[in-house]
C-alpha positions as CSV (number, residue, x, y, z in Angstrom):
1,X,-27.8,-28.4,138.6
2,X,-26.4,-30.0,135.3
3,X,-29.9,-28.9,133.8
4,X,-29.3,-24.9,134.9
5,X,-26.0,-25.2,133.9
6,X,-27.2,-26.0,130.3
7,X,-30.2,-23.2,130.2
8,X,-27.8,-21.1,131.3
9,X,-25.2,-22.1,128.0
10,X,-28.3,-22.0,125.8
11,X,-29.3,-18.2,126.7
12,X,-25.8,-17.5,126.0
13,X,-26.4,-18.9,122.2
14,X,-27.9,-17.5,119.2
15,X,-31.2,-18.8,117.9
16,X,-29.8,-21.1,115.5
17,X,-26.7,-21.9,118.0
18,X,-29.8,-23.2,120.5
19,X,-31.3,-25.1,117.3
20,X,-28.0,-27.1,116.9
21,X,-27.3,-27.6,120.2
22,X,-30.9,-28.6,121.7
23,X,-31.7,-31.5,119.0
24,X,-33.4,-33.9,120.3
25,X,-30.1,-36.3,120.5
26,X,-28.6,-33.9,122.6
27,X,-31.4,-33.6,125.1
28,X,-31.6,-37.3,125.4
29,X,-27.5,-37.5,125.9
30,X,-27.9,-34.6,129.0
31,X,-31.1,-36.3,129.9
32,X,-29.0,-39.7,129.9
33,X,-25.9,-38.0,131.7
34,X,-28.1,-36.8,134.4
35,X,-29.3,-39.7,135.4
36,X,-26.1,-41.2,135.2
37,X,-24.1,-38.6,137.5
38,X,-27.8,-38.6,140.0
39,X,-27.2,-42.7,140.4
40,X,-23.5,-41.8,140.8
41,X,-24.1,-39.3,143.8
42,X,-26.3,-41.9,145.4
43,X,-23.6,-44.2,145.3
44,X,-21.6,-41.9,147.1
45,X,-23.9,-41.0,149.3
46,X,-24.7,-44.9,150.4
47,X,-20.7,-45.7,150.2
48,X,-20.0,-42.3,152.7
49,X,-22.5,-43.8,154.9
50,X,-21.7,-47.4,155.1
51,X,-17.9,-46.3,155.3
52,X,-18.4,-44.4,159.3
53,X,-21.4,-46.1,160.4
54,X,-23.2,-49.9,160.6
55,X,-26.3,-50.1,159.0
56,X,-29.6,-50.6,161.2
57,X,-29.4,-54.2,162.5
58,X,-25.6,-54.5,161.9
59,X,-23.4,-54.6,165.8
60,X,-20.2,-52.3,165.3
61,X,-17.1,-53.2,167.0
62,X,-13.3,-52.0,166.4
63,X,-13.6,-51.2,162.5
64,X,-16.4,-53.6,161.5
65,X,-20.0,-54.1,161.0
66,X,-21.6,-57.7,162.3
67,X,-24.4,-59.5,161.3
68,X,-25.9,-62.3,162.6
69,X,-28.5,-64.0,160.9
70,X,-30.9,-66.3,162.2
71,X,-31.4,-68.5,159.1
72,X,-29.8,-71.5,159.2
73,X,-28.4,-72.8,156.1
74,X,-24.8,-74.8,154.9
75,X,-21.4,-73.1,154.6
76,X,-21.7,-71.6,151.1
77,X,-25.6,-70.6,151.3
78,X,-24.0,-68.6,154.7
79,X,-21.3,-66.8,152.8
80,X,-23.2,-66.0,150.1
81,X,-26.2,-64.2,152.1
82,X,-23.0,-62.3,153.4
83,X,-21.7,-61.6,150.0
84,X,-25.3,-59.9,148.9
85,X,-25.2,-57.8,151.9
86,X,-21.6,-56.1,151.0
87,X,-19.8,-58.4,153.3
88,X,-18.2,-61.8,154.3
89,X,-18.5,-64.3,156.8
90,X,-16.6,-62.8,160.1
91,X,-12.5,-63.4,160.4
92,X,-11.9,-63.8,163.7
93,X,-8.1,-62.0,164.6
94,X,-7.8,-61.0,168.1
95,X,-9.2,-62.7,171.6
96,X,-11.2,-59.0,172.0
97,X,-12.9,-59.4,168.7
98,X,-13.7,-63.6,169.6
99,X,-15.3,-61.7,173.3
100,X,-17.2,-59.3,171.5
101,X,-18.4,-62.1,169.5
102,X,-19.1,-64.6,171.9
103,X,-21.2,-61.9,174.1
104,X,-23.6,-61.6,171.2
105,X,-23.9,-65.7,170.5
106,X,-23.5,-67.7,173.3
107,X,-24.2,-71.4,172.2
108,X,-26.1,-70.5,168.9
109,X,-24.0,-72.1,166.4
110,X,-22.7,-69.8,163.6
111,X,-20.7,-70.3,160.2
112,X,-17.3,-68.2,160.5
113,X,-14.5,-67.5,157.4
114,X,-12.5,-70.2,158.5
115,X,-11.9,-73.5,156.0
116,X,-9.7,-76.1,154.9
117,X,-11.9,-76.6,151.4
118,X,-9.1,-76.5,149.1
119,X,-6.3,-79.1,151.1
120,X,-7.3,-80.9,154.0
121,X,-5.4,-79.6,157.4
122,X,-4.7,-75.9,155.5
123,X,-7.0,-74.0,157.5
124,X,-7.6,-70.3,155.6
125,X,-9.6,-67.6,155.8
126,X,-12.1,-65.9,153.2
127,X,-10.3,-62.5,153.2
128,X,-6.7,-64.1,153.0
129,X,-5.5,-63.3,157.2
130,X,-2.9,-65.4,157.6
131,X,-4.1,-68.4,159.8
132,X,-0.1,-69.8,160.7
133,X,-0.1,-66.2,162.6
134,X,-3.5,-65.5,163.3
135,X,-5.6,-66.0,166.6
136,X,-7.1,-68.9,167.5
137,X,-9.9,-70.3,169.4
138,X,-10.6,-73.8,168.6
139,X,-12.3,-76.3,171.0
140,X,-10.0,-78.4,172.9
141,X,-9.5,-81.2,169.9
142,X,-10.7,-79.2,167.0
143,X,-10.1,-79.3,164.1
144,X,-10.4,-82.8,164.2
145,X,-12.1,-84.0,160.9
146,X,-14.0,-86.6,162.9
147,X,-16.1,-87.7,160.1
148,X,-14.0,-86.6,157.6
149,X,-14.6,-84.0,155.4
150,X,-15.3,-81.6,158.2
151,X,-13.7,-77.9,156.4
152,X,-15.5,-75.6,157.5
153,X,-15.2,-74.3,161.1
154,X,-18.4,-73.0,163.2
155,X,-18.8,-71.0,166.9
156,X,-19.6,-73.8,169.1
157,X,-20.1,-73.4,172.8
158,X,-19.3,-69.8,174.4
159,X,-18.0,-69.0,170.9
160,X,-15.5,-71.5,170.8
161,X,-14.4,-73.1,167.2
162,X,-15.5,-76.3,165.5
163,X,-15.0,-77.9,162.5
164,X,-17.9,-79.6,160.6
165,X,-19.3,-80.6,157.1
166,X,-19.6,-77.5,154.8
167,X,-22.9,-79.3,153.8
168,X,-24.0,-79.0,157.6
169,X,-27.4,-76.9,157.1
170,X,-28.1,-76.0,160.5
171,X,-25.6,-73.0,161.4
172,X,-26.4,-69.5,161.0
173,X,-23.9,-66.7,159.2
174,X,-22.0,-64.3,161.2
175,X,-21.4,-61.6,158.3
176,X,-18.6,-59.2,158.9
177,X,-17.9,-55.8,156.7
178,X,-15.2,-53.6,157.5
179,X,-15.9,-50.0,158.1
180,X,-14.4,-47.6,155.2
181,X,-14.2,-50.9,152.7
């Protein structure tokens, strides 16, 4: 379109009018801008999608998308394979969404949001929810730091919480990404 647009400015133009306008630095810049505005449009194309719909392999419930892998890996290496896929490992905020989740694992053992990393006993979550006020669903006992150094929290049995070692490599990530995000 941007191309016709500027065929239809140069048949408008004088010979030597075209010869300015079409130098070789000029073709380059449109051919440049082009591309540019074409890798734009795909953005927002991809963005329009992934802002009403999951992708293909993605769960949707209530607003978000959810993922769950079946690596297993430690805390961070969890979060980050949710980082590269446009999202976060899953904040848990309402006994609906912790159903919905448990429905979907069982007993399979998955890294959530949830850690005390920075201050032990300061429980927080990756996208900032409040944990004083948020839901809960901790096994009865948990968080208990049982062999110390136990911040990050996992789905346990029937979805139920757990803390363990970050460094723990044998959970899988539940990703979360909000819907219109």
């Amino acid at each position: 379109m941007v191309i016709a647009l500027f065929i239809i400015v140069l048949s408008q133009k004088s010979p030597s009018q075209m010869a300015t306008m079409a130098s070789k630095t000029d073709l380059q810049s449109l051919d440049s801008t082009v591309g540019n505005l074409s890798l734009k449009m795909k953005q927002i194309e991809r963005d329009t999608k992934k802002a009403t719909t999951c992708e293909t392999g993605w769960q949707p419930f209530k607003g978000s998308c959810y993922f769950f892998t079946n690596l297993r890996s430690n805390w961070m290496k969890a979060r980050s394979s949710c980082v590269i896929k446009g999202a976060d490992l899953a904040v848990i905020t309402s006994e609906e969404e912790q159903n919905f989740i448990s429905r979907q694992t069982g007993d399979q053992p998955y890294w959530i949001g949830l850690n005390d990393i920075e201050e032990e006993g300061k429980w927080t979550w990756v996208d900032g929810t409040d944990y004083a006020s948020s839901y809960k669903a901790w096994m009865p006992n948990q968080p208990s730091d049982s062999d110390k150094n136990e911040d990050c929290a996992h789905l346990l049995s029937k979805g139920k919480w757990n803390d363990n070692k970050c460094s723990h490599a044998e959970l899988m990530a539940l990703c979360e990404k909000k819907l219109g995000a």
